[in-house]
C-alpha positions, 0 to 999 in steps of 0.5 A: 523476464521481470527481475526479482530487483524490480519486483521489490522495488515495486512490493516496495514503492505500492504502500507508499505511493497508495498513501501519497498519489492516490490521496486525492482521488480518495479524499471524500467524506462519502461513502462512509465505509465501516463509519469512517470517512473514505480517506480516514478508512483508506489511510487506515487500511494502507497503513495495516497493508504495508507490513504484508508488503514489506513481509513479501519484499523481506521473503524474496530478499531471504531468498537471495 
């Protein structure tokens, strides 16, 4: 069984890795999604996600 400490670590490092090691394979100007760029709209939507991510971390640490 996967440890609640992984599962964390993981729920954390998701945002920071999407907004790092995936940029270069998102960096189009095409498609334009909602008028933005690929990589703007994807930077965008990493950086509204990241607090869901980090509110599930805190839940499972309240737990604790």
């Amino acid at each position: 069984m996967v440890s609640l400490r992984v599962v964390r670590f993981v729920l954390a490092a998701v945002p920071f890795a999407m907004l790092t090691v995936a940029i270069p394979f998102v960096n189009r100007i095409e498609p334009r999604v909602g008028g933005l760029p690929l990589l703007l709209f994807w930077i965008a939507l990493w950086v509204a996600t990241t607090p869901v991510f980090l509110g599930i971390v805190y839940r499972l640490e309240s737990r604790r």
